[in-house]
C-alpha positions as semicolon CSV with decimal commas, in nm:
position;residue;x (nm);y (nm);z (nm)
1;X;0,385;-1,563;-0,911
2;X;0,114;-1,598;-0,630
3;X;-0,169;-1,640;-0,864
4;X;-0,384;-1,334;-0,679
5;X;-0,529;-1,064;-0,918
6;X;-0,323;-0,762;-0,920
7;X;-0,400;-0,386;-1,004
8;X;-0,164;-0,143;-1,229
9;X;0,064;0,102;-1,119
10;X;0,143;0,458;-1,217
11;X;0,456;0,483;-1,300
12;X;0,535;0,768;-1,005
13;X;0,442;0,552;-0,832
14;X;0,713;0,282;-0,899
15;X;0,958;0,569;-0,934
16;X;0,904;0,648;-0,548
17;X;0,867;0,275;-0,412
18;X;1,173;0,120;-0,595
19;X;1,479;0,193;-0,449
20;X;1,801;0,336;-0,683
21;X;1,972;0,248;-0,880
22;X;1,656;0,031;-0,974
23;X;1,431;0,274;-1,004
24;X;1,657;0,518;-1,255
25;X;1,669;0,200;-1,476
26;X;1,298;0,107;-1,478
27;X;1,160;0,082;-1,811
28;X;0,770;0,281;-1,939
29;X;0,643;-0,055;-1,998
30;X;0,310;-0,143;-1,735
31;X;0,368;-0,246;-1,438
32;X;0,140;-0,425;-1,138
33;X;0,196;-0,427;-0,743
34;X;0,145;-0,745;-0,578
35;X;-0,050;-0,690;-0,205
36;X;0,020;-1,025;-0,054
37;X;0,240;-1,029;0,255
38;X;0,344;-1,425;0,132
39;X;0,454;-1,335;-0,183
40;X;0,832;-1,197;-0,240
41;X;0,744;-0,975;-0,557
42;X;0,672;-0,600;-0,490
43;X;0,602;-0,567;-0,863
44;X;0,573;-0,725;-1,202
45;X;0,578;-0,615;-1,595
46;X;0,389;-0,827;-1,863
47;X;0,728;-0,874;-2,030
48;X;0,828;-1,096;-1,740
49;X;1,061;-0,781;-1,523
50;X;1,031;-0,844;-1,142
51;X;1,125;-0,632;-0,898
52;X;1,118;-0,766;-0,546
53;X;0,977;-0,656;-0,234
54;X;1,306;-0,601;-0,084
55;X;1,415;-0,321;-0,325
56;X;1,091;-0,140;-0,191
57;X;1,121;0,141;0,022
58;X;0,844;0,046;0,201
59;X;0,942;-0,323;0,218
60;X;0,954;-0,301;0,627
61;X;0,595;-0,117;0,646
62;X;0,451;-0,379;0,436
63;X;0,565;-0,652;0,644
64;X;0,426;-0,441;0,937
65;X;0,093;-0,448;0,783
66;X;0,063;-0,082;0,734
67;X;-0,266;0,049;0,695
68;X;-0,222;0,406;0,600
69;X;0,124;0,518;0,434
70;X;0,037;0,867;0,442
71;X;-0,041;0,930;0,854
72;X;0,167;0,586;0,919
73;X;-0,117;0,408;1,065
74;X;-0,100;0,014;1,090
75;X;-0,358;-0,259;1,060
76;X;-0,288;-0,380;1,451
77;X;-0,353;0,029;1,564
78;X;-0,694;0,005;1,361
79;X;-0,807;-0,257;1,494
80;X;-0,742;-0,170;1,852
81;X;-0,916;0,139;1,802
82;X;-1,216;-0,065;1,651
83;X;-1,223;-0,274;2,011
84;X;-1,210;0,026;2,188
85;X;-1,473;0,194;2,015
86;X;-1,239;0,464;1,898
87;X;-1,196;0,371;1,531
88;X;-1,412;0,641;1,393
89;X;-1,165;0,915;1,498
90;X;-0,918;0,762;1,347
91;X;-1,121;0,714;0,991
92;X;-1,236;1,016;0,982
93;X;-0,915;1,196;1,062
94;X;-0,802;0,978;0,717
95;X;-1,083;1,113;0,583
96;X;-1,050;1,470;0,639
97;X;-0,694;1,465;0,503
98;X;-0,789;1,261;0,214
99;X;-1,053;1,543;0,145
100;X;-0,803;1,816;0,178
101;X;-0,566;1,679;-0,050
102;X;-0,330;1,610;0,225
103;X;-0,239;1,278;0,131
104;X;0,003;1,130;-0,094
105;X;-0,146;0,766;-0,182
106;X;-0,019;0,794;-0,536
107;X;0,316;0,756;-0,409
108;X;0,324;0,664;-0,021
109;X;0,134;0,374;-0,097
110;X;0,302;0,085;-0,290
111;X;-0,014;0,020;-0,471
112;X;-0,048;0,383;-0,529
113;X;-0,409;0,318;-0,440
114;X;-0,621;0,506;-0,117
115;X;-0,600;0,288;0,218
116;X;-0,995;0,384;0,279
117;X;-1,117;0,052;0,133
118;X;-0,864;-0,135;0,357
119;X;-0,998;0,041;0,656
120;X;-1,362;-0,080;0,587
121;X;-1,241;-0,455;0,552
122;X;-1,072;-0,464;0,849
123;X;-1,395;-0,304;0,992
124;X;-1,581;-0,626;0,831
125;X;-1,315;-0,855;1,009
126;X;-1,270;-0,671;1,330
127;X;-1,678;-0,684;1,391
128;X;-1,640;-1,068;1,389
């Protein structure tokens, strides 16, 4: 609905991010998470089924701009930590887990996708 480019879900994924009874009624058909903050759609089938970003169970962490859903780190943290040269602890703390197959992105994460690419944008924004 916001016209940005949106990746594909697993569909554990959507079980664990929609709420119930929603989520015991979703269907096997494809389904793709929207990322922007703006927009009021969590996700979206081809066939047209919408599921909002309020029946989310990470609705509130999204609008907090979380960074990390699996060691609940936020965008605002990160980017302190990036002014006060401390940022690489943090990363590679992310990293170590995400190594040791101590993370859960397939399911923490609404996009089901690993926050390590987010970190390195906000790196790219936080330099300027």
């Amino acid at each position: 609905m916001c016209g940005i480019s949106c990746k594909d879900v697993e569909n554990k994924t959507l079980c664990h991010q929609v709420r119930f009874p929603e989520n015991y009624e979703l269907s096997s058909e494809k389904y793709y998470f929207c990322p922007s903050k703006e927009c009021t759609v969590g996700y979206f089938s081809s066939t047209g089924h919408i599921i909002p970003k309020q029946r989310l169970r990470t609705y509130q962490e999204i609008n907090d701009d979380k960074l990390c859903y699996c060691f609940d780190i936020n965008a605002d943290q990160y980017l302190s930590a990036l002014h006060a040269n401390n940022s690489d602890a943090v990363k590679s703390f992310v990293i170590q887990k995400t190594k040791s197959g101590d993370c859960a992105c397939d399911i923490k994460n609404p996009s089901g996708q690993c926050c390590l690419a987010k970190f390195k944008i906000l790196e790219r924004l936080g330099a300027r």
